[in-house]
MARVEX-429583 format. One record per atom (N, C-alpha, C): x, z, y; atom name; residue in three letters. Coordinates in nm, 2 decimals. Atoms other than C-alpha are relative to their C-alpha. Example, Ala and Ser with C-alpha at 12.3 -4.5 7.8 and 13.67 -1.06 7.14 Angstrom:
! residues 2
ATOM      u      w      v site code
ATOM   0.09   0.00  -0.12    N  ALA
ATOM   1.23   0.78  -0.45   CA  ALA
ATOM   0.09   0.00   0.12    C  ALA
ATOM  -0.09   0.00  -0.11    N  SER
ATOM   1.37   0.71  -0.11   CA  SER
ATOM  -0.08   0.08   0.11    C  SER
This chain:
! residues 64
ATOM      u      w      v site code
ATOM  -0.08   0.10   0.08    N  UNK
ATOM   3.92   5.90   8.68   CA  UNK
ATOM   0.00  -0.13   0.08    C  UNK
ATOM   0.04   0.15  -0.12    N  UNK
ATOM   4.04   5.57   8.86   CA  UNK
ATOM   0.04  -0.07  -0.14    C  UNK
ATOM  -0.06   0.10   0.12    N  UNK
ATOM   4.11   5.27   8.61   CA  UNK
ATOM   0.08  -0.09   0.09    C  UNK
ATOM  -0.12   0.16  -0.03    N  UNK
ATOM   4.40   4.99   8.65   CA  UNK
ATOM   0.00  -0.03  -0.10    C  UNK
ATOM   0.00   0.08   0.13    N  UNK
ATOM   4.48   4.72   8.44   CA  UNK
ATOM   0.18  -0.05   0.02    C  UNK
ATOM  -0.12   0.08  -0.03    N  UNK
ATOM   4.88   4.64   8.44   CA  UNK
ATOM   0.03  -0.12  -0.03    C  UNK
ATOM  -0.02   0.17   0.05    N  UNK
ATOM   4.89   4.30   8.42   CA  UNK
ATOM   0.09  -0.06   0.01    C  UNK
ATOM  -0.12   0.06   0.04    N  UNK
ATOM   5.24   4.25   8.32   CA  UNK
ATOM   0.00   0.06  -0.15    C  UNK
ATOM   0.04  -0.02   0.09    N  UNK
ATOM   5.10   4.39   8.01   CA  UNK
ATOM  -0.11  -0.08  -0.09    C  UNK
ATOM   0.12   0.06   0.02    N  UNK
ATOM   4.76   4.29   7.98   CA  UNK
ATOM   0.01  -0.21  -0.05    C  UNK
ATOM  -0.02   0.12   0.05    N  UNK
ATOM   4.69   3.94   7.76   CA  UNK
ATOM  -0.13  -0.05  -0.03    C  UNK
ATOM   0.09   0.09   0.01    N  UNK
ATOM   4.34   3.87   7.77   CA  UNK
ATOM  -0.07   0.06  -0.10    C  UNK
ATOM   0.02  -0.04   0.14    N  UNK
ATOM   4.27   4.02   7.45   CA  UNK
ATOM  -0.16  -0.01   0.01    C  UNK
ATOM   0.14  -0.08  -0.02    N  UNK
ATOM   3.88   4.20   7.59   CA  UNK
ATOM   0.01   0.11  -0.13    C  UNK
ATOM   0.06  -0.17   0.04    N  UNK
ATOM   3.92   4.50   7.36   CA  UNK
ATOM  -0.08   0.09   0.09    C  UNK
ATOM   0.06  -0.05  -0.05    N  UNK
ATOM   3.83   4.64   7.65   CA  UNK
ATOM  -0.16   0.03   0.06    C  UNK
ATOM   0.13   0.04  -0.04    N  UNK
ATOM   3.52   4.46   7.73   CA  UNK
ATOM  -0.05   0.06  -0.08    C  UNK
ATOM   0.07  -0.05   0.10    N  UNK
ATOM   3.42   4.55   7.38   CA  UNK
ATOM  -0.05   0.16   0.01    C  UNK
ATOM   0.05  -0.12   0.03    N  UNK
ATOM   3.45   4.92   7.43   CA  UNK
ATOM  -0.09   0.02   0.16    C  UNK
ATOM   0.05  -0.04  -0.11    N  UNK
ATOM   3.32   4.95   7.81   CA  UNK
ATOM  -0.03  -0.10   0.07    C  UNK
ATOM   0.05   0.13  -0.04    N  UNK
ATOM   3.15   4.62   7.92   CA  UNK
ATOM  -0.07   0.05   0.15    C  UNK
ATOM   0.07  -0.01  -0.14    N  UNK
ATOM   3.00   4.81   8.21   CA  UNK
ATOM   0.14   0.04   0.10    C  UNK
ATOM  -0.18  -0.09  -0.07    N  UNK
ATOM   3.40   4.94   8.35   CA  UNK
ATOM   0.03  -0.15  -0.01    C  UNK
ATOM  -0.12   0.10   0.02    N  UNK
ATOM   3.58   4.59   8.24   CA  UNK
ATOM  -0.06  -0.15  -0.06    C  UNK
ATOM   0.00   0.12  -0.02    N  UNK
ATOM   3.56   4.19   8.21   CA  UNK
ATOM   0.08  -0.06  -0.05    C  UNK
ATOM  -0.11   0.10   0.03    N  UNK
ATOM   3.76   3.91   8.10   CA  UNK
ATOM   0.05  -0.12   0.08    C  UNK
ATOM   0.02   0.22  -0.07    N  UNK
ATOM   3.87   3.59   8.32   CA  UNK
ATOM   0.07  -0.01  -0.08    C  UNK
ATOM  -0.06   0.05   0.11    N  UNK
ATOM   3.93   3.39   8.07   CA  UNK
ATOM   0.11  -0.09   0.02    C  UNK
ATOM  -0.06   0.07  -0.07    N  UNK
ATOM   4.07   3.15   8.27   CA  UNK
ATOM   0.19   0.02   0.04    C  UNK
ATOM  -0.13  -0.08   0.02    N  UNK
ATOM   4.38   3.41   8.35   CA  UNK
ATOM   0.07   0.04  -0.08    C  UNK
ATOM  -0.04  -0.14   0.11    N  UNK
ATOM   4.40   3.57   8.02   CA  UNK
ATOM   0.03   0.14   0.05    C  UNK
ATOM  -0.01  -0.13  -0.02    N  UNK
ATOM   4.35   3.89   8.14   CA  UNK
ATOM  -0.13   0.08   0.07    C  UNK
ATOM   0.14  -0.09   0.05    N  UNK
ATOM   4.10   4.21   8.14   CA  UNK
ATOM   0.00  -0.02   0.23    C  UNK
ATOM   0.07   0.01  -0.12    N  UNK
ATOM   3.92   4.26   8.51   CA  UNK
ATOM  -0.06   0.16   0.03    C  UNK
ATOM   0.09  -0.17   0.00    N  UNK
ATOM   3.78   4.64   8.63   CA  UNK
ATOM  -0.11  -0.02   0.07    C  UNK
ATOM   0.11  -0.02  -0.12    N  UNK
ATOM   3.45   4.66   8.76   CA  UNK
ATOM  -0.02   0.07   0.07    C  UNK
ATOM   0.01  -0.15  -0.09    N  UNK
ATOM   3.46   4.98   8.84   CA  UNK
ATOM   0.12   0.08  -0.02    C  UNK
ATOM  -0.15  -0.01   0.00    N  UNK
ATOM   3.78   5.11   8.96   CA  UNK
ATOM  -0.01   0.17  -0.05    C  UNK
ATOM   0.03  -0.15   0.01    N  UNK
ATOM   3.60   5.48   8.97   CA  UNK
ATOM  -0.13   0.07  -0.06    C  UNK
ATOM   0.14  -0.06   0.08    N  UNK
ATOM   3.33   5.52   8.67   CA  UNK
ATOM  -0.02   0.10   0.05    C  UNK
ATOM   0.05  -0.07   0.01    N  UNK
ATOM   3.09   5.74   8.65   CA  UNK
ATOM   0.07   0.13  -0.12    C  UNK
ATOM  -0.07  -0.14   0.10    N  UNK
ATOM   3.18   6.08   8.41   CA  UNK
ATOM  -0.05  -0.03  -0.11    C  UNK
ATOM   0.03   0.06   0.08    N  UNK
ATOM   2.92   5.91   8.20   CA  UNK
ATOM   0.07  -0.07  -0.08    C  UNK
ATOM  -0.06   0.15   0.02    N  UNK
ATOM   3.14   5.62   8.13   CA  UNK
ATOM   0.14   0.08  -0.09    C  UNK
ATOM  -0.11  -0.06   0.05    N  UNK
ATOM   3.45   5.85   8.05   CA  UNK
ATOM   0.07  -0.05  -0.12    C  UNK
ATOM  -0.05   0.06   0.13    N  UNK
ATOM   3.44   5.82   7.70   CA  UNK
ATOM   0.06  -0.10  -0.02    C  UNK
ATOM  -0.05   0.12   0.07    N  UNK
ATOM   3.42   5.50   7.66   CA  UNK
ATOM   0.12  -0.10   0.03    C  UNK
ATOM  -0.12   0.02  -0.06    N  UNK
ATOM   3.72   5.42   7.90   CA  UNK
ATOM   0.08   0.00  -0.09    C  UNK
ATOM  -0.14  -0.09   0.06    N  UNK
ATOM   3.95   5.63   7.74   CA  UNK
ATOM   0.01  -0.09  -0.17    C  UNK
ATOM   0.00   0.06   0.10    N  UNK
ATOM   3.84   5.48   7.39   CA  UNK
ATOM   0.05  -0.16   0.02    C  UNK
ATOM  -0.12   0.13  -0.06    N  UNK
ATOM   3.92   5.12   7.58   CA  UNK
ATOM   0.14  -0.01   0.03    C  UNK
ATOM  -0.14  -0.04  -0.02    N  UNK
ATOM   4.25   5.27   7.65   CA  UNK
ATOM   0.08   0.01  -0.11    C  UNK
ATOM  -0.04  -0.04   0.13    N  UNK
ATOM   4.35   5.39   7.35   CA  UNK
ATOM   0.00  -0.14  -0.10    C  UNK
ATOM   0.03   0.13   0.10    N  UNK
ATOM   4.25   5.06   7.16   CA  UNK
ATOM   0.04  -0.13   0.05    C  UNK
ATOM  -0.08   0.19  -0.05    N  UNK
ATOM   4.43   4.79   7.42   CA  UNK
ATOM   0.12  -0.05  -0.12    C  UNK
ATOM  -0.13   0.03   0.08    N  UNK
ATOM   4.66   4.63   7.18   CA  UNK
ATOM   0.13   0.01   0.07    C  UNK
ATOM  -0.10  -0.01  -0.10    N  UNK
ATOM   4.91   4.62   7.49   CA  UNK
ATOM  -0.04   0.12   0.06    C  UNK
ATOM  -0.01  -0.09  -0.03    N  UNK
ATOM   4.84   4.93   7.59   CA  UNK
ATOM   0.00  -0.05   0.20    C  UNK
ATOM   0.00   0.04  -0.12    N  UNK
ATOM   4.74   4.77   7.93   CA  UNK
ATOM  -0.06   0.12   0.13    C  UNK
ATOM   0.15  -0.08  -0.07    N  UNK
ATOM   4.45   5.00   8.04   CA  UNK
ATOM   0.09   0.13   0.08    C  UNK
ATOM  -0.14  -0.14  -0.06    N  UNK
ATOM   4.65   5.31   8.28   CA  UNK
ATOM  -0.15   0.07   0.08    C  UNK
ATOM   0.13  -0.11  -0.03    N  UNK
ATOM   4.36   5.62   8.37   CA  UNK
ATOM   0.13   0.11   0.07    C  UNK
ATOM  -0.03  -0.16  -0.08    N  UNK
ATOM   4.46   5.86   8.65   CA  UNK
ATOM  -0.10   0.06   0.00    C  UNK
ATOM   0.11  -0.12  -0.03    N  UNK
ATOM   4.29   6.19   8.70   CA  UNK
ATOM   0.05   0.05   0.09    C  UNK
């Protein structure tokens, strides 16, 4: 899985931080989300996908 963040979408929100704080960040400064890790772990999966699913902007974009 790789993560992006489209950031002509993306507004800062941190839903994402909320569900995967070890994958994603906030600069607050920007208003907008940050990836730590472009290529989780398999561990981490879930809780990506659940950050995905719950962007209000639907920012979060998962290739496989």
């Amino acid at each position: 899985m790789r993560v992006r963040i489209d950031f002509g979408l993306c507004q800062g929100h941190g839903t994402c931080k909320g569900e995967a704080p070890e994958v994603f960040d906030v600069d607050e400064g920007a208003c907008r989300a940050i990836v730590l890790q472009e290529e989780p772990p398999e561990s981490l999966h879930a809780k990506v996908r659940m950050a995905a699913k719950y962007c209000p902007t639907l920012a979060i974009v998962l290739e496989d």
